[in-house]
PADOTI-129442 format. One line per field, with one value per residue: residue in three letters; residue number from 1; y, z, x of N, C-alpha, C in turn. Coordinates in steps of 0.001 Angstrom, whole numbers. Layout:
REM PADOTI-129442
residu = ALA,...
num = NUM,...
n.c2 = Y,...
n.c3 = Z,...
n.c1 = X,...
ca.c2 = Y,...
ca.c3 = Z,...
ca.c1 = X,...
c.c2 = Y,...
c.c3 = Z,...
c.c1 = X,...
REM end
This chain:
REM PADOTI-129442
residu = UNK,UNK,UNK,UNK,UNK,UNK,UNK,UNK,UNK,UNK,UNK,UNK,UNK,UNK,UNK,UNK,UNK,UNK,UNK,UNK,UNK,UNK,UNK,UNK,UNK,UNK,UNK,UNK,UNK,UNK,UNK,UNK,UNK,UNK,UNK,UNK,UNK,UNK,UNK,UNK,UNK,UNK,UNK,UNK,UNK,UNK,UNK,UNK,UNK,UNK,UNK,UNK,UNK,UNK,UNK,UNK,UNK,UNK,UNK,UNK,UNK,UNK,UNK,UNK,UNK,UNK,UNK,UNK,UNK,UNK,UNK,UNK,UNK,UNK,UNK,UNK,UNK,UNK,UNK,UNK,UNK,UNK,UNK,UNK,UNK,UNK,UNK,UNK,UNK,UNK,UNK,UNK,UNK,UNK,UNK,UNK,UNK,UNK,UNK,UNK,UNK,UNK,UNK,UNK,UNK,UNK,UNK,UNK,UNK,UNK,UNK,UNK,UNK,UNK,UNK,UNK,UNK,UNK,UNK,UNK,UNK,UNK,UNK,UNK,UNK,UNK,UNK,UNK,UNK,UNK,UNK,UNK,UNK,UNK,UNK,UNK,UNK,UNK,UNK,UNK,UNK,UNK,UNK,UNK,UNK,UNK,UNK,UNK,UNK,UNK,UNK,UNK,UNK,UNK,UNK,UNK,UNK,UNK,UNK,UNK,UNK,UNK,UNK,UNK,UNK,UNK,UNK,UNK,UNK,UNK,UNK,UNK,UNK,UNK,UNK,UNK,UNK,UNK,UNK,UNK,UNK,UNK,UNK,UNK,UNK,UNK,UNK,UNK,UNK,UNK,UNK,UNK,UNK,UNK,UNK
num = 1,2,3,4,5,6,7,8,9,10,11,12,13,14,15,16,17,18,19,20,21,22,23,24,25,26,27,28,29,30,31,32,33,34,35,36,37,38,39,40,41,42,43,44,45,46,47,48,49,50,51,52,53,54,55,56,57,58,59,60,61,62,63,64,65,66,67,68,69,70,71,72,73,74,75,76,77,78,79,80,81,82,83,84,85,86,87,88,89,90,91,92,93,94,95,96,97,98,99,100,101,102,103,104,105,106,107,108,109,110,111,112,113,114,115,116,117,118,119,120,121,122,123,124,125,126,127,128,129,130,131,132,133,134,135,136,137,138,139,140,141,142,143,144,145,146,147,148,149,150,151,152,153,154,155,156,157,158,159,160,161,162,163,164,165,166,167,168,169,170,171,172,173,174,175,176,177,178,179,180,181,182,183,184,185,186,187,188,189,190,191,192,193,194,195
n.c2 = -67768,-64838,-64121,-61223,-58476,-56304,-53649,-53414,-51193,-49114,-50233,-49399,-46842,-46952,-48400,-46795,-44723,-45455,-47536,-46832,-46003,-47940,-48840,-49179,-51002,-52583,-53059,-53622,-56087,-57169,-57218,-59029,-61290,-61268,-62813,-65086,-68009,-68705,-70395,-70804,-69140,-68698,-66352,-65598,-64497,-62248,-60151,-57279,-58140,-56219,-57023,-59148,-58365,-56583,-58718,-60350,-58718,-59091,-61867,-62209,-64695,-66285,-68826,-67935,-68789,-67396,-66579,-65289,-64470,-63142,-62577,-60778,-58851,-60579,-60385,-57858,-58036,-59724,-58566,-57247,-59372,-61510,-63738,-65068,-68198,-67694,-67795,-68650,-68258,-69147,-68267,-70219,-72541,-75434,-75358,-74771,-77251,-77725,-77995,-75307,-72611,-70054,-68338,-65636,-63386,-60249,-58171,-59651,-61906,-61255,-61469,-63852,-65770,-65918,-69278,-69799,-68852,-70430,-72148,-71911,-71558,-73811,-75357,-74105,-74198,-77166,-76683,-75719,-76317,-77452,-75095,-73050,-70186,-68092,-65520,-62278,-60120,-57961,-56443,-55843,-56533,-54068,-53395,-51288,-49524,-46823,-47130,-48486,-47681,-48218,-48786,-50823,-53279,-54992,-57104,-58125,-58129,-59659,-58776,-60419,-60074,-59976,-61701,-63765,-64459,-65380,-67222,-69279,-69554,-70693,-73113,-74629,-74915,-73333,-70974,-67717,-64331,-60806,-58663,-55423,-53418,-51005,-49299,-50583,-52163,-55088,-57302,-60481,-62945,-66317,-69100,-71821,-74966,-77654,-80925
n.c3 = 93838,92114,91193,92438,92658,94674,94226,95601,95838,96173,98244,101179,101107,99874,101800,104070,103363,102808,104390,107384,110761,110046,111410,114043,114315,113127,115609,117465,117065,116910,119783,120608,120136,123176,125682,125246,124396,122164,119859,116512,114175,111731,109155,107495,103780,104036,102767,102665,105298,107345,109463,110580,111031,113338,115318,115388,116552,119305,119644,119590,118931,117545,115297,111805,109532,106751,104024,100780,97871,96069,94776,94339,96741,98967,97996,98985,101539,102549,103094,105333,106589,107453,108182,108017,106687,103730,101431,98604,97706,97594,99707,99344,99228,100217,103890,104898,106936,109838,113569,114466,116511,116747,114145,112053,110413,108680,107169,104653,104815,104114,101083,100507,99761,101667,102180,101518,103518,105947,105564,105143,107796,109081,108209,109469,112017,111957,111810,114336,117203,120370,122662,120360,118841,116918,115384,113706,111747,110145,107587,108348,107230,108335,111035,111013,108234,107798,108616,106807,105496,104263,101475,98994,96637,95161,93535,94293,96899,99195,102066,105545,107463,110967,112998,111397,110673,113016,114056,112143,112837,115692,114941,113394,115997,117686,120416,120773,121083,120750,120241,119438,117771,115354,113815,110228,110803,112532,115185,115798,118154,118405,119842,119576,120597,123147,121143
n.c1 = -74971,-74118,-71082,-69223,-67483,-65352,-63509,-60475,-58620,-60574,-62524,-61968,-62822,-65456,-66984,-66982,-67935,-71163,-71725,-73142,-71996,-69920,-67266,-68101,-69230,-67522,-65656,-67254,-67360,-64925,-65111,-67184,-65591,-64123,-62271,-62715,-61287,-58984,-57465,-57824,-58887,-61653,-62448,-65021,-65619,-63740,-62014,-60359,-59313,-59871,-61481,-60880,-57844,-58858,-59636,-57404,-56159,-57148,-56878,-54097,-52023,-53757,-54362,-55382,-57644,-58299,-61284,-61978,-64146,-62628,-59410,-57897,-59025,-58087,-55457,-54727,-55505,-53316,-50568,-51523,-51678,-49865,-49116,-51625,-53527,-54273,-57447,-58943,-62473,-65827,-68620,-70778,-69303,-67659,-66805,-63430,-61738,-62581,-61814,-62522,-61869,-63599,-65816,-66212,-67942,-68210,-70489,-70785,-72317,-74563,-74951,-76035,-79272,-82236,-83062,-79989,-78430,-79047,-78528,-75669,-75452,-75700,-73314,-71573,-71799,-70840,-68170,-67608,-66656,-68856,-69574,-67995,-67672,-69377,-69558,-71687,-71624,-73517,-75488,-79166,-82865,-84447,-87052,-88228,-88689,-87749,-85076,-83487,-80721,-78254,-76645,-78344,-78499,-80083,-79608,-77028,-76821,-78839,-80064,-81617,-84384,-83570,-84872,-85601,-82773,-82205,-83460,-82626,-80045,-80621,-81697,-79534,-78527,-77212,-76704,-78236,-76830,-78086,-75457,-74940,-77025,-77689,-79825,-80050,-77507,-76419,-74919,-74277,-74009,-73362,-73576,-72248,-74353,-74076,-74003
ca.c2 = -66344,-64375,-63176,-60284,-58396,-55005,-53235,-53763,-50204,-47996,-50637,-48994,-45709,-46885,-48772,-45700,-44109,-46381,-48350,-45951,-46555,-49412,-48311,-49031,-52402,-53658,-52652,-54562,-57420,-57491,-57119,-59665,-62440,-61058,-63049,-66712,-68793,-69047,-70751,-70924,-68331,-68699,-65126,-65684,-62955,-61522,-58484,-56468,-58190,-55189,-57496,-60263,-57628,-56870,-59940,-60949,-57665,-59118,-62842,-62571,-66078,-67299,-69186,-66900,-68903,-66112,-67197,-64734,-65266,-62434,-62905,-59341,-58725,-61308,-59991,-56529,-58017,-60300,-57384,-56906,-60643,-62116,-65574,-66525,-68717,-67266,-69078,-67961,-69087,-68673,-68784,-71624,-73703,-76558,-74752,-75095,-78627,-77263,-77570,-73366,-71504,-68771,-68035,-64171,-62830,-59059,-57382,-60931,-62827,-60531,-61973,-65137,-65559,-66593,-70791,-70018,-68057,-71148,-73691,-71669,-71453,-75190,-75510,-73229,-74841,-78407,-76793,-75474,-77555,-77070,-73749,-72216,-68823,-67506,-63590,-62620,-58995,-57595,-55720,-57199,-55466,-53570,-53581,-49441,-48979,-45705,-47482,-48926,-46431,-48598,-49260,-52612,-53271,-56214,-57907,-59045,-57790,-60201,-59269,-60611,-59326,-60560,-62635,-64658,-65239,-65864,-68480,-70125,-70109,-71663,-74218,-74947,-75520,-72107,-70059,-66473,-62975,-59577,-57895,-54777,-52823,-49887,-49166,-51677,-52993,-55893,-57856,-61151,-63711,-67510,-69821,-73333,-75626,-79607,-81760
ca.c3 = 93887,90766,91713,92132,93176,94908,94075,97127,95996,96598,98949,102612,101383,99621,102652,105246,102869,102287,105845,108693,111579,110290,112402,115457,113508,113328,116994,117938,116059,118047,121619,120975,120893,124098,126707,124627,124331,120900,119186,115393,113533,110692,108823,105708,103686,104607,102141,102710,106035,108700,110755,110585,111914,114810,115705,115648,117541,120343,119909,118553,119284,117189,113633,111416,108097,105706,102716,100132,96488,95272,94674,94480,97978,99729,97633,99637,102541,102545,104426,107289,107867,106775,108715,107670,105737,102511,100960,97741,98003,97893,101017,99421,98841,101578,104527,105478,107455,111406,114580,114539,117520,116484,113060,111872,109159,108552,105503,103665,104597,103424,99992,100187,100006,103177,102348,102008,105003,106833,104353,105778,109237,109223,107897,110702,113197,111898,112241,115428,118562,121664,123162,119493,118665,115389,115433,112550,111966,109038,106969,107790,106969,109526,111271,110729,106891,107961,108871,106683,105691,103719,100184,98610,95204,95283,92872,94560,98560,99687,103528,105629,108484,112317,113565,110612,110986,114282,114017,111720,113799,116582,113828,112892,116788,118277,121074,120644,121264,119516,120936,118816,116507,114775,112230,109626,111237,113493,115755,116519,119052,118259,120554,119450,121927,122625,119943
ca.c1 = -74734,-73238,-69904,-68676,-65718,-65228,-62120,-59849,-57960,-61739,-63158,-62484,-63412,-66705,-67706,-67240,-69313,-72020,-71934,-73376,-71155,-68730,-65720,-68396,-69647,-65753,-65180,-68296,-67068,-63774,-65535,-67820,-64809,-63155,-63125,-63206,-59846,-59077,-56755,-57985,-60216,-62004,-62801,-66242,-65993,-62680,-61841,-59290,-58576,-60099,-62183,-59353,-57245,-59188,-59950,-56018,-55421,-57712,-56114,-52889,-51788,-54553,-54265,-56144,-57996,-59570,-61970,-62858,-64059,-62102,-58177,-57658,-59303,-57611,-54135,-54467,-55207,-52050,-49603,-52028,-52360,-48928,-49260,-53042,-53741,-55877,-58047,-60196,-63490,-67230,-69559,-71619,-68150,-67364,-65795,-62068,-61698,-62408,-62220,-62110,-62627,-64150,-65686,-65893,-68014,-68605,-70660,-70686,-73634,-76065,-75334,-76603,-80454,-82642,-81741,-78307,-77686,-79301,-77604,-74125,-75320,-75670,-71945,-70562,-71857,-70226,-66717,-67175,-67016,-69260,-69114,-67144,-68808,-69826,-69883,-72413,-72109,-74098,-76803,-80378,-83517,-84950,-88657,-88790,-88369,-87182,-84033,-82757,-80224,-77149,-77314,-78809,-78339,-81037,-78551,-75727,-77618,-79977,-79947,-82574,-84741,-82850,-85874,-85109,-81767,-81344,-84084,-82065,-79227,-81168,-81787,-78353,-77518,-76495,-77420,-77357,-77437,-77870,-74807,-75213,-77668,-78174,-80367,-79920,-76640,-76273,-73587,-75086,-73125,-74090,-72496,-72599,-74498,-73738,-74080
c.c2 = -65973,-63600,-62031,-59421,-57008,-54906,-52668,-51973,-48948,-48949,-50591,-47618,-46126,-47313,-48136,-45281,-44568,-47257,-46966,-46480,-48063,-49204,-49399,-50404,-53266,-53592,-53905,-56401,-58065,-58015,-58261,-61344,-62288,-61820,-64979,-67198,-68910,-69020,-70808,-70526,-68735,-66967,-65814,-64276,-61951,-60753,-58548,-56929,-56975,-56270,-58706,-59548,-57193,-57624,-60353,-59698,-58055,-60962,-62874,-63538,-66943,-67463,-68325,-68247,-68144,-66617,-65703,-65121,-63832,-62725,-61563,-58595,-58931,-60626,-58322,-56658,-58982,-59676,-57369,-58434,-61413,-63285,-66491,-66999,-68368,-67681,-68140,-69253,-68793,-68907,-70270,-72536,-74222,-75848,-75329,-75931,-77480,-78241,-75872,-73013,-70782,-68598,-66545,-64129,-61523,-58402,-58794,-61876,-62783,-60664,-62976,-65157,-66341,-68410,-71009,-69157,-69475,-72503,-73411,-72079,-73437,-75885,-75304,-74241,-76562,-78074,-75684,-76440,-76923,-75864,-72906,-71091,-68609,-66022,-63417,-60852,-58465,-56814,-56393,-55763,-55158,-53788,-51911,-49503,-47998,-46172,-48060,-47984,-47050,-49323,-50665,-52554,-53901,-56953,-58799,-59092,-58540,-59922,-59843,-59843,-60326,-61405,-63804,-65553,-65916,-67537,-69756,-70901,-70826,-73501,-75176,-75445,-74386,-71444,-68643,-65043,-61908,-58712,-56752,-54423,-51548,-49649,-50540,-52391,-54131,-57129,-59142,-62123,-65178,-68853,-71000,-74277,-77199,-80066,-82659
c.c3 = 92762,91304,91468,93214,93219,94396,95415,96955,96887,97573,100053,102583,101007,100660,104002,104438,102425,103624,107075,110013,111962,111204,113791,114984,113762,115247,117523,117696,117162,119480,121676,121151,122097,125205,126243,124816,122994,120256,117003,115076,112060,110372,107133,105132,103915,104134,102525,104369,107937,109671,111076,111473,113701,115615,116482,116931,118998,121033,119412,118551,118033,115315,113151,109451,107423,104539,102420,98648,95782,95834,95263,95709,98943,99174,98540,101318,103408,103781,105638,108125,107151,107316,108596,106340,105068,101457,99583,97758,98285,99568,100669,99477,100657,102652,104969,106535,109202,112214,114259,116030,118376,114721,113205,110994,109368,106980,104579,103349,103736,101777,99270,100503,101525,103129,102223,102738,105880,106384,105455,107448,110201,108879,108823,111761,113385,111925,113404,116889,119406,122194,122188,119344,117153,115704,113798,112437,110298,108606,107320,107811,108281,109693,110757,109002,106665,108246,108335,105696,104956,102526,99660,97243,94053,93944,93683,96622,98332,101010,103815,107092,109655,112637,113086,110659,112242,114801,113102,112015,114865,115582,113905,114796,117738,119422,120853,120826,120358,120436,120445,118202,116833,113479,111540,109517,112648,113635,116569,116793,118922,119033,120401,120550,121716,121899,120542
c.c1 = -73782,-71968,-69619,-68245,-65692,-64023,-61328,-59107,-58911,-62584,-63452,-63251,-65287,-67303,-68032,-68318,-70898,-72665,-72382,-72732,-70263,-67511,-66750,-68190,-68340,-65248,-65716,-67878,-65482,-63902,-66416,-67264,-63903,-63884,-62769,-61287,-59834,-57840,-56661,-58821,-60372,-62667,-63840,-66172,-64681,-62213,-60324,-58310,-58787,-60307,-61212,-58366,-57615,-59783,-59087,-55549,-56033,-56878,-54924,-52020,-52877,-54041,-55467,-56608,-58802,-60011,-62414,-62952,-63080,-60414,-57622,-57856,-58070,-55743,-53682,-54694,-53777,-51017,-50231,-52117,-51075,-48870,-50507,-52702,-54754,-56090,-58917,-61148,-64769,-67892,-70652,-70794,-68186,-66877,-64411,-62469,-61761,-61746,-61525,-63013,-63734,-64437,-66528,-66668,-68319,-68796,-70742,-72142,-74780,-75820,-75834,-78266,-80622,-81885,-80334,-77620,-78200,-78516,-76162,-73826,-75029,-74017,-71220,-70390,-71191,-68612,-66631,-67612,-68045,-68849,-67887,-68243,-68279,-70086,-70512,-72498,-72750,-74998,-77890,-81672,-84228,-86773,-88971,-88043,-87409,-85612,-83098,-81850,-78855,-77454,-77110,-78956,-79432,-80602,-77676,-76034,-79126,-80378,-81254,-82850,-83653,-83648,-85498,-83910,-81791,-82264,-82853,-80526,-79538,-81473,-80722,-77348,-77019,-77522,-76988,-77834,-77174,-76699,-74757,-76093,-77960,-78910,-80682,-78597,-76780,-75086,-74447,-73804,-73486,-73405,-72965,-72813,-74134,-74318,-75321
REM end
């Protein structure tokens, strides 16, 4: 994947404007680890730090590790998350050494093509133990055309349809559900089964 790097100063406003109900999307994202025990999150993708935030606001006990490939990102989200550990770092790179939790992505995936969303999914699932969850919230393309409604660059946005993924999470080891969708957003739940 060719990098590249939002600007963390215009990056919450462009993504209200651009995302059709991210506010709900990050909510969703929160609600779908309540409930779990969690000691150590992993955040793919972690920006500015939102979904990190309400994550921590749901565990705040928990170790927080954030990966993003941008410096600059991860440098603005610093203040909101002053005890994780942040990491720069691609989604194809090795993941941070687990046992995690809980791993987090939001808005990220959908840049890796179909084999390396299943390449990743296969990663996840090796640093999370038995019954860890993967929350997967993201862009994927919709079955109604009419829907899909958040802009794709088809540069740096690969998403893929849901069927797809979630097969490939069954792949990689996971059970899981769609806890969310709208449109061309979705909140999927992947709960790693025994080894």
């Amino acid at each position: 994947m060719a990098q590249f790097h939002f600007d963390p100063g215009t990056y919450r406003a462009m993504v209200l404007a651009e995302v059709p109900h991210y506010e709900q999307l990050q909510d969703e994202v929160a609600a779908a680890t309540a409930g779990l025990r969690v000691t150590r999150v992993l955040d793919l993708g972690a920006g500015t730090g939102e979904t990190s935030g309400r994550v921590l606001g749901v565990h705040p006990d928990a170790a927080l590790v954030a990966l993003d490939e941008s410096p600059a990102m991860l440098d603005a989200a610093r203040p909101r998350l002053p005890p994780a550990d942040l990491r720069v770092g691609r989604l194809e790179d090795p993941l941070p050494a687990g046992p995690f939790d809980l791993v987090i992505s939001a808005l990220a995936v959908h840049h890796l093509d179909g084999p390396g969303k299943a390449d990743l999914f296969r990663r996840i699932a090796a640093v999370l133990p038995p019954g860890g969850r993967f929350v997967l919230a993201d862009v994927v393309v919709p079955d109604d055309p009419g829907d899909a409604v958040t802009p794709i660059d088809g540069i740096h946005d690969a998403p893929s349809r849901l069927p797809d993924q979630l097969d490939w999470l069954h792949q990689a080891g996971f059970d899981t559900t769609v806890t969310w969708q709208h449109r061309d957003l979705a909140v999927v739940t992947a709960d790693r089964l025994p080894r």
